[in-house]
N, C-alpha and C positions, 0 to 999 in steps of 0.2 A: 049653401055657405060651408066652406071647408076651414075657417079658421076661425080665432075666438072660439068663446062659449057656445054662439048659435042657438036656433029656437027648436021645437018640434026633433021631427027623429036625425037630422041630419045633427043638431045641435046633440043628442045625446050620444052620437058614434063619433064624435066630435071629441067630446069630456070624457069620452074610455081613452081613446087614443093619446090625447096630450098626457094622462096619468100613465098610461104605460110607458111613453117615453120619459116621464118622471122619473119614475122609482127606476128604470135603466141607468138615466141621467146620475141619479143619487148613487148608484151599488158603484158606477164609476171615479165618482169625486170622493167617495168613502173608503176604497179598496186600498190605498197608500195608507190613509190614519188609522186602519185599523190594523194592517202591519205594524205601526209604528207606536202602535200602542204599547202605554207602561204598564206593565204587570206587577204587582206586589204578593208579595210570597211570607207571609209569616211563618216563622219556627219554631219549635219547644221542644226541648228535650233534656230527660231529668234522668241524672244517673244517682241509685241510689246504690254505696257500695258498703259492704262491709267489710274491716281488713285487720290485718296485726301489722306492728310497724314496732320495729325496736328502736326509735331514732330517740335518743335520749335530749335531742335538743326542744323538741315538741313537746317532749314529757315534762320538761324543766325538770329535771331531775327523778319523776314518779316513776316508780316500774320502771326497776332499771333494766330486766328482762323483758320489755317491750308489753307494749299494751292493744287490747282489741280496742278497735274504733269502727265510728259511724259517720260516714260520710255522703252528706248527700251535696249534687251539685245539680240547679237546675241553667238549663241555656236558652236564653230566649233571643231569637236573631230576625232580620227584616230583608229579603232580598228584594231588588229592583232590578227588571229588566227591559230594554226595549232592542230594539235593532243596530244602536249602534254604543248603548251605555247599560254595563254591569254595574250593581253595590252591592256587596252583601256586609251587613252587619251585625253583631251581638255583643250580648251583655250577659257575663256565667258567675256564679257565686259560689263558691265551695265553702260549704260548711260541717267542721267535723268536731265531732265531739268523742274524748275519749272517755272508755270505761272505768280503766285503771285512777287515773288520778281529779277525773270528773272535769279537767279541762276544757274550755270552748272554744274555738277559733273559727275566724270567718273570714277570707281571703275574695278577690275581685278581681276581675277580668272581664275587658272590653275592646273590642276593635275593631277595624273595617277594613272591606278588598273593594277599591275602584278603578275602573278599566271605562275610557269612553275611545271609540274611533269618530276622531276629532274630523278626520277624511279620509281618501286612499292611499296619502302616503304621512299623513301623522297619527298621532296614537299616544294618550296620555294613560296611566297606570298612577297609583298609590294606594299606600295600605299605610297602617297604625295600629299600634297593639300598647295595651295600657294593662300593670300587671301591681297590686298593694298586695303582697303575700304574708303571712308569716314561715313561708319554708320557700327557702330561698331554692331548692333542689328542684321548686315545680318549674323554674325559668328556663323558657327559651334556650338560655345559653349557659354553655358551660364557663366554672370558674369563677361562679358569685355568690357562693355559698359560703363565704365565708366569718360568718356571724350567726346568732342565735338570734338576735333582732328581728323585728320584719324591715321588708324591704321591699321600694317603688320602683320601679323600673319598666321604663317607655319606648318604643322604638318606631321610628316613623322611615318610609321609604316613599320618595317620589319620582317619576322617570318620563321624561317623554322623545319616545323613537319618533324617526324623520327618516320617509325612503328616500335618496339623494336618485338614485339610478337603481333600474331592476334587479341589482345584484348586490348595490352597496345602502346597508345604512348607518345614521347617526344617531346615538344616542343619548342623551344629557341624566345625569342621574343625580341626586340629592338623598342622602339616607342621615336620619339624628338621632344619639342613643343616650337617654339619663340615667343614670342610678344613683339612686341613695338610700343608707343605711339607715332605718329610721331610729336612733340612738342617742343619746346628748354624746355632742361634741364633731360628729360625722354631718360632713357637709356630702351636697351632692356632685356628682362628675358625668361632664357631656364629652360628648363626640361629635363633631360636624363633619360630614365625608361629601363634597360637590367631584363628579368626574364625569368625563367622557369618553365613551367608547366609540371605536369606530369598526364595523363588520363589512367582511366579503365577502360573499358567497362564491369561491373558485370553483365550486364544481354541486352537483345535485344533492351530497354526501358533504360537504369538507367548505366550512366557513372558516375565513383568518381574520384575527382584531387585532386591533391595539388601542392602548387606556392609558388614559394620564389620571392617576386619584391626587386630592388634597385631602389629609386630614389634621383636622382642630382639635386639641382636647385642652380639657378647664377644668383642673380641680384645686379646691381651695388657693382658687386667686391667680397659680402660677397656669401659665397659656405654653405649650409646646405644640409643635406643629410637623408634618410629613409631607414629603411629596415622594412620588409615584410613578413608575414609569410599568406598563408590563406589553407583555406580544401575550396572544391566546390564540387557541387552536380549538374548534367544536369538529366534531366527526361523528355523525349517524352509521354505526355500525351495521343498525337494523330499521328496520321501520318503528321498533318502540324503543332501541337503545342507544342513547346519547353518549359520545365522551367529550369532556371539554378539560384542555388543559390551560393554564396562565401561569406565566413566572414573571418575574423582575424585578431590580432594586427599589430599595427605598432607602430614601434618605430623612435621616430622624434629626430635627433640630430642636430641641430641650431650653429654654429662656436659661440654662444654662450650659453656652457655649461648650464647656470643657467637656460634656457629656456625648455630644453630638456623637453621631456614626453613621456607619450603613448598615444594613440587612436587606436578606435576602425573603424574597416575597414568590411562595410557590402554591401552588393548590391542584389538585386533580379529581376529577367529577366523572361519575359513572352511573347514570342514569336508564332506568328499564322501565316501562309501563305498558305493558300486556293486558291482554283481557282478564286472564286468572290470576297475573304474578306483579307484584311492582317489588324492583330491588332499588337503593340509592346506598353509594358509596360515596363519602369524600376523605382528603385528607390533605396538610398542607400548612405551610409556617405563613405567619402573615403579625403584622403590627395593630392593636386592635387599643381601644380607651373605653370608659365609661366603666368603669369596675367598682367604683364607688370606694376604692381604697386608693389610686392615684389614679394621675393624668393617661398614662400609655403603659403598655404591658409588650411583650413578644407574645406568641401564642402555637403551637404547636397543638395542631386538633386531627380527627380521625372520628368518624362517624359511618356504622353503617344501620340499612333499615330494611324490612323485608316485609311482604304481607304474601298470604297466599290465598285465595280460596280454592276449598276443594270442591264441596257443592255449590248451590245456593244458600245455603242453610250456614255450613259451616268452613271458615275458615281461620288462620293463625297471622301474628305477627310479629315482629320481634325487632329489637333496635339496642344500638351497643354505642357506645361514645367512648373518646378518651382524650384530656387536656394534657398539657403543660404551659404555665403562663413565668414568665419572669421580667427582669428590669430590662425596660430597653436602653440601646435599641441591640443589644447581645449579650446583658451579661450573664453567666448560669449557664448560658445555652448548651456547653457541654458537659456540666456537671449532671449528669443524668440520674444521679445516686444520690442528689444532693436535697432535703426536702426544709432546708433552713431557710433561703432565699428563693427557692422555686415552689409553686403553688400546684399542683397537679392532682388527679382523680379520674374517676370510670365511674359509667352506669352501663348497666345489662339489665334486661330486660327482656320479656315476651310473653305469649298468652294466647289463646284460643277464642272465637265467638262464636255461638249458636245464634241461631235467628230463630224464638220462637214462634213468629208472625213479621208484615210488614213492620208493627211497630214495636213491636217488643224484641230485646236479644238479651243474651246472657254472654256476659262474659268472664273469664279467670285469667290470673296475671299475677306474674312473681316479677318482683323487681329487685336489684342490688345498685345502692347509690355511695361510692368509697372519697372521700378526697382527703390528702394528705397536706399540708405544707402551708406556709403564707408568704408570699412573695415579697409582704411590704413591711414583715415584723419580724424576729427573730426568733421566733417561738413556731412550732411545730404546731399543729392543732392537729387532729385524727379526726374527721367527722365520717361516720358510717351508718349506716340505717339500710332494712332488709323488709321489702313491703309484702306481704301475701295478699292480695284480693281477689274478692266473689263480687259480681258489677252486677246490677239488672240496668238496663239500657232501656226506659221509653221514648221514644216518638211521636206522643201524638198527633204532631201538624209541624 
């Protein structure tokens, strides 16, 4: 008897063989799911720093010569991965406590990065960043620092690319930004941005788009709105360095007629990532909302960022910013000396880190954070602050 169970010795050379073609049977029906297995990746990491900081708004007035503090911020994050879907997530809490005037403050931050390939030629992406500070200076973006208050501020992006043809695609994009002052009397201000890109790839080097944006903003009740036209240009100069350029009109309609206008909408991007070096440059005018002091602003911005390492151990970094925001959709624009109706400022920056182990590093860092002006008051404000710090960097997981 060759099949079945079977009796005596044919029967037990019988029950080796169907088992061996079992677990073959299994390693084959198993070999996909276990590719496509989800992995989860927890994260920690707790930066304990200690620093002097002369920003007299933190101090509420204490040590007008700036005070030593203690800062500690732990970050606890969750990644998921599988084969065709990224998440990564976290939740960080900075808490600092000054010497000089015995002050506590405790600030929050949360967000996530999502990326699934939906198929081979779609691809959905978002991200979200959720930010209750009391130092408006640690935000994202320049030109919100303008109050001693604390302040919330949200920013969400959703996007999902479509390959049309091997060389062309379509993109739809959704980005939403909140802010508010948390103050009596200060209500909060959005931004709704929906637009579509369209990309070509002419050559292995040299993609060309164009982009139609709308933007929404809404603060205290009154709604103005943008539309958008631009051409862009991306250019791989190298195998790690990107240029993208975009310009075009926009046209600004204000709920009140008499305001309306046009401006111009420019930007240029200069992008490096290397094995030891990453550079980013941008700079560029553009119509921007959610400032938590009106509906729309003009914006005039410039940023550059650098990191280097030299060994494994040790490397530097450094990053420089500079705004001008005023009334749109142009007024100010060329009063450059002017810091009654235009809101403007810089930060500089940079720092060294050692790595004393996989998970432990040390790092040092000088900061200067300047801003001048209020776009929406008629009063100048000065706010400046000079940060020194010493970071111990763990990682445990």
């Amino acid at each position: 008897m060759k099949t079945g169970v079977g009796v005596g010795m044919d029967g037990r050379a019988t029950v080796r063989g169907n088992w061996k073609r079992a677990v073959i049977a299994g390693c084959l029906i198993a070999a996909p799911a276990a590719q496509a297995a989800t992995i989860l990746e927890p994260r920690l990491r707790i930066t304990a720093e200690e620093r002097f900081d002369n920003d007299l708004r933190l101090g509420a007035g204490a040590g007008a010569g700036g005070q030593f503090m203690t800062k500690l911020s732990p970050r606890l994050g969750l990644d998921v991965k599988n084969e065709q879907l990224t998440l990564d997530t976290f939740y960080a809490t900075d808490l600092l406590a000054r010497h000089g005037s015995g002050k506590v403050t405790l600030d929050h931050r949360a967000g996530f990065g999502f990326r699934d390939v939906l198929s081979r030629r779609l691809r959905l992406d978002a991200s979200a960043r959720v930010f209750r500070v009391t130092d408006p200076t640690s935000l994202p973006r320049d030109g919100l620092a303008r109050s001693t208050s604390p302040t919330f501020y949200t920013q969400a992006k959703v996007g999902l690319t479509g390959r049309v043809t091997e060389r062309m695609d379509v993109r739809g994009n959704y980005s939403f930004e909140a802010t508010r002052i948390i103050e009596p009397g200060r209500e909060a201000g959005y931004a709704h941005t929906p637009s579509v890109e369209l990309w070509y790839r002419s050559t292995r080097r040299l993609s060309l788009g164009a982009e139609y944006r709308y933007q929404g903003f809404l603060y205290a009740g009154d709604y103005s709105q943008a539309h958008g036209a631009s051409a862009a240009l991306r250019y791989r100069l190298s195998r790690p360095t990107t240029l993208t350029l975009k310009g075009g009109p926009v046209r600004y309609l204000p709920s009140e007629a008499s305001r309306g206008g046009w401006m111009p909408r420019v930007s240029l991007e200069l992008m490096r990532e290397g094995e030891r070096s990453e550079v980013g440059f941008a700079i560029g005018h553009d119509l921007v909302g959610a400032s938590g002091f009106s509906g729309a602003v003009w914006a005039d911005y410039a940023s550059l960022m650098a990191a280097h390492r030299f060994t494994a151990k040790l490397s530097a970094f450094g990053a420089a910013s500079f705004f001008r925001n005023g009334r749109a959709p142009g007024e100010y624009y060329t009063e450059w000396r002017n810091t009654t109706n235009v809101s403007q400022g810089y930060a500089v920056g940079g720092g060294v880190e050692y790595r004393l182990s996989r998970k432990l590093a040390l790092q040092g860092a000088v900061d200067r954070i300047a801003q001048v002006g209020a776009a929406d008051t008629a009063v100048a404000g000065d706010l400046t602050r000079n940060v020194f710090a010493l970071r111990l960097v763990m990682t445990p997981w």
